[in-house]
C-alpha positions in Angstrom: 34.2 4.9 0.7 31.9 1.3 -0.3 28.6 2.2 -1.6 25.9 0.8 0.5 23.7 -1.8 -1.2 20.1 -2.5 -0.9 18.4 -6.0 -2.6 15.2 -4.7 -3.9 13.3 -8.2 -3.8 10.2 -7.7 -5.9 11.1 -5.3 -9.0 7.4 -4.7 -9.8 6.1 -1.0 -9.5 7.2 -0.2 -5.6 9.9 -1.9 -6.1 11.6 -0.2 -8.3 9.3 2.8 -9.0 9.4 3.8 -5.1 11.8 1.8 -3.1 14.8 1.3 -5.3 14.0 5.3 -6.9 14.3 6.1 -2.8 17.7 4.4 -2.0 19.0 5.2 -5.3 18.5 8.7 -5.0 20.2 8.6 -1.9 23.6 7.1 -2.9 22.4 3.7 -2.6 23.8 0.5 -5.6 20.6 -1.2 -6.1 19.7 -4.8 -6.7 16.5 -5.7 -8.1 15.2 -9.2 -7.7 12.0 -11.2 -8.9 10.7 -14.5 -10.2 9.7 -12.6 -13.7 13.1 -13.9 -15.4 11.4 -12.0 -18.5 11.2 -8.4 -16.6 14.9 -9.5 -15.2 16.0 -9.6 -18.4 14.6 -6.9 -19.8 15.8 -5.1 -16.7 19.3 -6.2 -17.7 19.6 -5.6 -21.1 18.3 -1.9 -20.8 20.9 -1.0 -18.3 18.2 1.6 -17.2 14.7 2.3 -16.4 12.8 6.0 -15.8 10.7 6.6 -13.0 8.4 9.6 -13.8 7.5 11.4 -10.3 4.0 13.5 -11.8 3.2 15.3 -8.8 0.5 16.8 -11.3 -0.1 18.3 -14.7 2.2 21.0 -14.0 4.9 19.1 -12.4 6.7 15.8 -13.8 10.4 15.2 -12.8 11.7 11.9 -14.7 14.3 9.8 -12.6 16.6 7.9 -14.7 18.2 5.1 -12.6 20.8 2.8 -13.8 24.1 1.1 -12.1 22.0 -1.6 -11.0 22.1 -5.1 -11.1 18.9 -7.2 -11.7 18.4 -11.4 -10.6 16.3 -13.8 -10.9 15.1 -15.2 -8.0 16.7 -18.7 -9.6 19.9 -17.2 -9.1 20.9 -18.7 -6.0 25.1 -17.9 -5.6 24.6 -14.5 -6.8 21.6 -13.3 -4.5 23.6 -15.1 -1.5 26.7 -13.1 -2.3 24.4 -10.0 -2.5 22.6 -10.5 0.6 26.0 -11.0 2.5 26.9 -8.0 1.2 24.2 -5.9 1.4 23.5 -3.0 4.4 19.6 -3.5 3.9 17.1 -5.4 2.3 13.6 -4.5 1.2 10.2 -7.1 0.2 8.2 -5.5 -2.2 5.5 -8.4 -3.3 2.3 -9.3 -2.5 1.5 -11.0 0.7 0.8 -14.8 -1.1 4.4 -14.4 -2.2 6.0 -14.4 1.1 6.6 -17.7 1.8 8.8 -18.3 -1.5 10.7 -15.1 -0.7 11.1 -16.2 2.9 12.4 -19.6 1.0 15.1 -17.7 -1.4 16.6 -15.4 1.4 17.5 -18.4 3.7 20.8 -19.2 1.8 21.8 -15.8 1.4 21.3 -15.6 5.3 23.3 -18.3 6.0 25.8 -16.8 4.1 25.2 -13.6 5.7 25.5 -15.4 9.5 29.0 -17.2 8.3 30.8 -14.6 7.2 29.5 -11.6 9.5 27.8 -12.4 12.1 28.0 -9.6 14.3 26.4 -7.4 12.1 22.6 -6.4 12.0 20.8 -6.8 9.2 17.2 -5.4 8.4 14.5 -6.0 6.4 12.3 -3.4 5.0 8.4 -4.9 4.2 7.2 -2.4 1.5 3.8 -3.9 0.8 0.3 -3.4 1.5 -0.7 -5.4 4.3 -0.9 -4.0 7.8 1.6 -6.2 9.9 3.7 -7.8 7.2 6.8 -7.7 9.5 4.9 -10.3 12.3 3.6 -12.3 9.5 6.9 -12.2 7.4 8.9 -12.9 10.5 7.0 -16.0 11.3 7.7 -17.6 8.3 11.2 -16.4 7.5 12.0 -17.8 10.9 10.2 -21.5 10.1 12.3 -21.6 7.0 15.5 -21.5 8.4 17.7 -23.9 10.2 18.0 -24.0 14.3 21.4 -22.1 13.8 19.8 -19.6 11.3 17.3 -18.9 13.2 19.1 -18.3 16.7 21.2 -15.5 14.3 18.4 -14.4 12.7 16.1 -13.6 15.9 19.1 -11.4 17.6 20.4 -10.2 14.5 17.9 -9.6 11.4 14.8 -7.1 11.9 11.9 -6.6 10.0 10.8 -3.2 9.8 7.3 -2.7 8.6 6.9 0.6 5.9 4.0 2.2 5.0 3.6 2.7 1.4 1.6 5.7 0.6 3.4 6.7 -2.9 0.6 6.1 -5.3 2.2 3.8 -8.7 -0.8 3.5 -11.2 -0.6 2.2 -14.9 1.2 4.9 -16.9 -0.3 6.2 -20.1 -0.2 3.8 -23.0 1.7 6.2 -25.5 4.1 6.3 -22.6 3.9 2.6 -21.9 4.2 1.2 -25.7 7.4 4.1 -25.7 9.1 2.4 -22.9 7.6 -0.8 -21.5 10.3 -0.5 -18.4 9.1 3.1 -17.4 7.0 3.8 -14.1 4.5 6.4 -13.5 4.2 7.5 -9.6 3.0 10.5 -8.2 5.9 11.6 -6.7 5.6 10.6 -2.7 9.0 10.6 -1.5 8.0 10.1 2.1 8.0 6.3 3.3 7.1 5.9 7.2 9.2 3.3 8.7 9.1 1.6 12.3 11.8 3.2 14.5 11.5 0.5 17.3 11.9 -2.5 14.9 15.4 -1.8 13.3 18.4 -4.3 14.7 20.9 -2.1 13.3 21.7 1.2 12.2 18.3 3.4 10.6 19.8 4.1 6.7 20.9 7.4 6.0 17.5 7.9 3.8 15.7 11.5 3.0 12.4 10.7 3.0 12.3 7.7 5.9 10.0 9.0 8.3 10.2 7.6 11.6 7.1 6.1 13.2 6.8 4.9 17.1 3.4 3.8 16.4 2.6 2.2 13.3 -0.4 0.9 14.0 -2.1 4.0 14.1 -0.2 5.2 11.0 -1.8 2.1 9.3 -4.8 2.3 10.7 -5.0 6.4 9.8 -3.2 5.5 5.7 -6.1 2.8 5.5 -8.9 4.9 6.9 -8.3 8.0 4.7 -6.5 7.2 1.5 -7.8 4.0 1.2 -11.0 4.9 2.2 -11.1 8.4 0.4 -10.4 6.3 -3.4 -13.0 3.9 -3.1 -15.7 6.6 -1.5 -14.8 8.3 -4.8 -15.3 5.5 -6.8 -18.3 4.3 -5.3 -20.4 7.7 -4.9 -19.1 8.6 -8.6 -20.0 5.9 -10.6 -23.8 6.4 -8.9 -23.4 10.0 -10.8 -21.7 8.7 -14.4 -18.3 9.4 -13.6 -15.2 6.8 -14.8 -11.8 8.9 -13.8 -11.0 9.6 -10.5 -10.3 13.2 -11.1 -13.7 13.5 -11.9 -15.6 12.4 -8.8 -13.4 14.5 -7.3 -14.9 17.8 -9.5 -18.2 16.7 -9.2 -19.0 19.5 -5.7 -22.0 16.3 -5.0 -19.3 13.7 -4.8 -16.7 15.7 -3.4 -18.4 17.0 -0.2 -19.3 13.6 0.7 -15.9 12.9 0.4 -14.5 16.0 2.3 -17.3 15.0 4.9 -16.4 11.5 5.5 -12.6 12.5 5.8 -14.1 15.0 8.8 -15.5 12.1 10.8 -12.8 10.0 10.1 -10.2 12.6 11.0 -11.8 13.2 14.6 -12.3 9.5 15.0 -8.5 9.2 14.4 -7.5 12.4 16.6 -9.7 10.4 19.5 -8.3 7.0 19.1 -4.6 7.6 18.9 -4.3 11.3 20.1 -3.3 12.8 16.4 -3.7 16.6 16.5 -6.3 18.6 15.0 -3.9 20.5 12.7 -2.2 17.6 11.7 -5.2 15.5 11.1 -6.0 18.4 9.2 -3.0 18.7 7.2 -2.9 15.1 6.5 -6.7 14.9 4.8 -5.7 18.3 2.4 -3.1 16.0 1.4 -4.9 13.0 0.9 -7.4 14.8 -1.3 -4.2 17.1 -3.0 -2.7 13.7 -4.0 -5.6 12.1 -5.1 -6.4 15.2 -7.7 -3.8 14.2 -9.9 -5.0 14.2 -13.5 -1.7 13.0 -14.7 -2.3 9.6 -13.0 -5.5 8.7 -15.0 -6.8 6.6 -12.0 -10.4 5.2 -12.5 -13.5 4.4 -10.8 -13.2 0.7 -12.2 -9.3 0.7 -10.4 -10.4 2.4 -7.3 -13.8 0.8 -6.6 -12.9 -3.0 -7.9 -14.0 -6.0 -5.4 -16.5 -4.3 -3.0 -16.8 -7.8 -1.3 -13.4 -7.2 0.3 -13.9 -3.1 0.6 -17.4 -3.5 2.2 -15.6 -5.9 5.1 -15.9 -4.7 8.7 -12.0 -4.1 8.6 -11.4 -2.4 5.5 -11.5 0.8 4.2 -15.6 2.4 4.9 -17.2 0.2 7.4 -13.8 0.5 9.8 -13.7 3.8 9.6 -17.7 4.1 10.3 -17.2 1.8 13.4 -14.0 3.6 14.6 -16.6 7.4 14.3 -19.4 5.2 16.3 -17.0 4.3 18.9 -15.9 7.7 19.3 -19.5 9.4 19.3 -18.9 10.7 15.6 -21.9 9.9 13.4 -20.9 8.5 10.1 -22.9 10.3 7.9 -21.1 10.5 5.0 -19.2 7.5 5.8 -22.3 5.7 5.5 -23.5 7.1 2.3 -20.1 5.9 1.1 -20.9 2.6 1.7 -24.6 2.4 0.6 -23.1 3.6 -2.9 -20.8 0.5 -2.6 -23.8 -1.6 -2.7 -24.8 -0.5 -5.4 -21.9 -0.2 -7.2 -22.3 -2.9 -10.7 -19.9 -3.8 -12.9 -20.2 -7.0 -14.5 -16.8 -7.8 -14.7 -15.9 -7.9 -11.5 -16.2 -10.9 -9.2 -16.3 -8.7 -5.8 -19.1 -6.4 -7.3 -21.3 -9.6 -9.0 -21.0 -10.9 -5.5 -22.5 -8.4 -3.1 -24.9 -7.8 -5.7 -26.2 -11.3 -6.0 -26.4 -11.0 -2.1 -28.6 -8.4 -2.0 -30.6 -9.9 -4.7 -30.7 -13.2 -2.4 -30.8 -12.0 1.4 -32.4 -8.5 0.6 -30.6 -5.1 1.7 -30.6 -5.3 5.2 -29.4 -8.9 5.6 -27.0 -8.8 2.7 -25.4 -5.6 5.1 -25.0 -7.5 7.9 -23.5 -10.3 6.1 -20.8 -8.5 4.0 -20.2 -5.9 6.3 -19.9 -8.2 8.9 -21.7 -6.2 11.8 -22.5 -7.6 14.7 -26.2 -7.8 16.5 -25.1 -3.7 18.7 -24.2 -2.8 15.5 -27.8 -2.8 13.9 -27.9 1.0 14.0 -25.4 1.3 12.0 -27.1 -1.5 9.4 -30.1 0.7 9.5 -28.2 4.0 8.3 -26.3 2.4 5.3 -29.8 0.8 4.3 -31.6 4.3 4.2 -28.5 5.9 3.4 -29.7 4.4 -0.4 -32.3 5.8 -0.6 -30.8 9.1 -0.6 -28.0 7.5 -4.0 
């Protein structure tokens, strides 16, 4: 029987410590490719790399994967050859890269089209960005050629993923032991859209299949996203610098367990989750998060307010989303009062909604960052008296 290939584009820390540990483990020859010739080579040479799943202090299983093949994105004949060859693909880089990695899979696709094309080919968008596939779509589809293209819209789909595994530095014994090793948590679960796959779903354990996944973005962004930099926020007002620690702090922690409550009903009223397993799902997030072994910080967690304070993020969506749904935001809002106070002089995103404040005063510098709208002034009000409270 041929082993099923997977091109791992991106061999940074989901890329190889969560998607290639996932396909790998399932049977899968893996090919890791990035731009960083230096990681490639180092990639090469070792033969091998160790992926430490640290579910927590009692529990670390490490994942030795090897029989792959690592290329630099300059490696044009061979990643064609690959991607021709290959059953799936996966895109594991930041959104700003897209458009290069839309650039270096065009000749491997025109390869692909030439010499099967028949065959379905998908494209797995591991990254954090809700909607990657319509955004990666677009501009994989302005790259290639009129032929291409025709091929690629019947036959190539791009499935977007939801990345929850968390894939924080690892310790730096650990790291000066083995600069190749990555340190996860252990989340082998990866929701994937079921209705965007052109051909046949991979034979995966741990590909959970997802009809609506915008309200599994929506409900990943709104707890765990929102849960880390509540944390972070709420426990830097009371001294705290590991995650781990806001989290033992009973002060920081109710507010946290509170703010997942309004969320969670929110959620259960928007998109019809049930109780239970809204339930089920915020024990996790918090069980996850309580990971001592991950050494995540409030400086990690809480960095660039000016982007976490935004109407769409992580605290000020989730307090519109209770409003809507007749759910005060209590907590929520106490959540993001702390974030405007949160200081840290080394970091742009906190300097900057602090010098707003300082500028426009509390109420105005709300408005602005937040960006709340003139019916929204209640909720303005709240977050402004909710610091007096911090």
């Amino acid at each position: 029987m041929v082993q099923r290939t997977i091109v791992v584009w991106g061999a940074g820390r989901i890329g190889r410590g969560f998607v290639a540990d996932l396909f790998d483990a399932a049977g899968y020859r893996v090919v890791l490719v990035d731009q960083a010739r230096e990681l490639i080579e180092a990639l090469d040479a070792a033969g091998r790399y160790t992926v430490v799943r640290a579910e927590n202090a009692q529990r670390r299983h490490d994942r030795v994967i090897s029989g792959y093949r690592a290329l630099a994105t300059g490696q044009t004949v061979e990643l064609g050859e690959e991607i021709a060859r290959a059953a799936i693909l996966a895109v594991a880089v930041f959104p700003k890269d897209f458009p290069s990695v839309a650039q270096g899979l065009a000749p491997g696709l025109e390869r692909r089209r030439a010499e099967k094309p028949e065959t379905p080919f998908d494209i797995f968008m591991a990254t954090n960005l809700p909607d990657a596939a319509h955004q990666f779509r677009r501009l994989l589809l302005e790259t290639l050629s009129p032929e291409v293209r025709a091929y690629a819209e019947e036959r190539i789909g791009v499935v977007d993923t939801l990345v929850i595994r968390m894939v924080p530095d690892p310790p730096a014994a650990e790291r000066l032991h083995d600069p190749l090793l990555v340190w996860t948590n252990g989340m082998g679960e990866l929701p994937v859209d079921r209705r965007a796959f052109k051909g046949e779903i991979p034979p995966v354990p741990g590909l959970r299949l997802v009809d609506d996944m915008r309200a599994e973005e929506t409900r990943k962004l709104h707890t765990y996203n929102m849960c880390h930099a509540a944390l972070a926020y709420l426990g830097a007002r009371r001294g705290h610098t590991l995650t781990v620690d806001c989290l033992a702090d009973p002060v920081v922690r109710t507010e946290v367990e509170g703010a997942l409550d309004e969320i969670g009903r929110a959620l259960q009223a928007e998109y019809g989750f049930a109780p239970e397993e809204m339930a089920r799902w915020n024990a996790g997030v918090l069980r996850q998060t309580d990971n001592p072994t991950l050494g995540d910080t409030v400086a990690r967690h809480g960095a660039d307010p000016r982007r976490k304070l935004k109407r769409a993020d992580r605290l000020v969506g989730p307090a519109l989303l209770a409003r809507k749904h007749g759910v005060t935001p209590f907590h929520l809002v106490r959540a993001i009062a702390a974030g405007f106070l949160y200081a840290d002089p080394d970091d742009p995103g906190a300097v900057f909604v602090q010098a707003r404040v300082a500028a426009l005063g509390l109420p105005a510098a709300v408005r602005e960052v937040c960006e709340l709208t003139g019916d929204e002034a209640d909720l303005g009000e709240m977050i402004g008296a909710a610091t007096v409270w911090l």
